[in-house]
N, C-alpha and C positions, 0 to 999 in steps of 0.2 A: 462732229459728234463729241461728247464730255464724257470725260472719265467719269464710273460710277461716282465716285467723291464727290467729284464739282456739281454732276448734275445734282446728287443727295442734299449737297451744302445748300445748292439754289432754289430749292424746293423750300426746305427746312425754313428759311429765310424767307419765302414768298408765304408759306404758310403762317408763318409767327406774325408777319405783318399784315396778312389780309382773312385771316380766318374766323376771327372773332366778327370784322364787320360784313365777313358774307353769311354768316349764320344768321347777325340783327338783320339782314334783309331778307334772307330767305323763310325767317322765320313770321317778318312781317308779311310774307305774301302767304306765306303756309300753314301757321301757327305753329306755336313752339314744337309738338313734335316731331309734324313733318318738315318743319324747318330745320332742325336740329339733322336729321337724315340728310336731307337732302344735302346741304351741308360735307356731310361726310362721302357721301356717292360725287358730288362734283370734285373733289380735293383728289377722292379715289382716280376718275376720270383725269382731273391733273397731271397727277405722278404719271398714269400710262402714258400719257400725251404729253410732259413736260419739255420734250424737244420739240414739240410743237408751238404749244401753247407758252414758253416761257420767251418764243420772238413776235409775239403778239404785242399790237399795242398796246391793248387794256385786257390784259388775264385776270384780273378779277372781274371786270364785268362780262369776259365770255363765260366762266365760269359759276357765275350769276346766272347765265341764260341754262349752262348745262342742266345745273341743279333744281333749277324752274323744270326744264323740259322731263329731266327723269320722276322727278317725283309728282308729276300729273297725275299718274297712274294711281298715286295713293290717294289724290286731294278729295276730299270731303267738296260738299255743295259750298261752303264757306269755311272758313278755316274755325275754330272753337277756342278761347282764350277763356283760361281757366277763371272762375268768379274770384272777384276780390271778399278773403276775409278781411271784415271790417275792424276787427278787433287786431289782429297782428300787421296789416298793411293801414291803420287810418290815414296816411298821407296822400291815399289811393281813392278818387271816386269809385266809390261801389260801382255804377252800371257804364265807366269807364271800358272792360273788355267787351261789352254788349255792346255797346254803340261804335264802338272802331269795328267787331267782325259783321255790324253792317255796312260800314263804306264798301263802294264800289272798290277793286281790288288796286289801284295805281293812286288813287286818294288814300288807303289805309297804309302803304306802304312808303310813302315820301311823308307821313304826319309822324308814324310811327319813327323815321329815320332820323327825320329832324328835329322833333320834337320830345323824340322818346330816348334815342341815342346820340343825339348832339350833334351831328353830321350838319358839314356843311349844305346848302343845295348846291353848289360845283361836283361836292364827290357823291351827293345822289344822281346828280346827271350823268358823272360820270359812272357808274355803276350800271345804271340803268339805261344810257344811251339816247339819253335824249336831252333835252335845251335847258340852261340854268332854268330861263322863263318857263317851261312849261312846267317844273318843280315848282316854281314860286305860286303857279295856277292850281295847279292839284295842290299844294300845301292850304292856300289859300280856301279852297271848295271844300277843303277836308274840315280842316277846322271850325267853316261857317256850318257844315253839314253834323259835325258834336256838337258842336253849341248848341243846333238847334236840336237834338235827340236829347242832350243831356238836360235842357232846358236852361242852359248858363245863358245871358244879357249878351251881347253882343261888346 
């Protein structure tokens, strides 16, 4: 067991290094609100459980799954991303947030990750528990599937 400090410090530490990109992914699976919660309920979940979860091989991506599983409860039929103003975001296709909250939910989340937040596809599989290659396939479907929504050329 760790002294209050150590365990404090180790946390303090796992969260400065991992908190920002479990929010970009929970946020891609939940939209930003309930992403932003859910977020906070996993980290919470953390701290109680950090003698648990800090001998874990990948705690950020158990914590990924925590934060998925509690905030079911709140998810909407699909998650809702705010409309693009065209006039303060022009760098932004307008029906951009329309077209990602219809991907199927593991296509809008690895396009969003990689695409949106610069993630490798290693540390979306790792997050997410599954195969570089099957990131590179959902990136792949994802993409081809706005293009063709947005009506972008191939």
């Amino acid at each position: 067991m760790l002294s209050d400090d150590v365990r404090a410090d180790a946390f303090t530490l796992f969260v400065e290094s991992t908190e920002l990109r479990l929010r970009h992914a929970l946020t891609a699976v939940m939209g930003p609100e309930i992403g932003r919660e859910a977020t906070a309920d996993a980290l919470a979940y953390g701290w109680e459980h950090w003698d648990r979860v800090s001998g874990l091989e990948n705690p950020a991506g158990y914590l990924y799954r925590v934060g998925r599983n509690l905030a079911e409860r709140m998810r909407q039929s699909s998650p809702s991303f705010a409309p693009v103003d065209q006039v303060a975001e022009a760098w932004v296709e307008p029906k951009l947030p329309s077209a990602l909250g219809k991907l199927p939910e593991k296509q809008r989340v690895v396009v969003s990750l990689v695409h949106g937040y610069g993630w490798s596809l290693s540390e979306v599989a790792d997050v997410l528990g599954v195969s570089k290659g099957t990131v590179q396939s959902y990136v792949d479907r994802g993409l081809k599937r706005l293009r063709r929504e947005l009506g972008v050329g191939l």
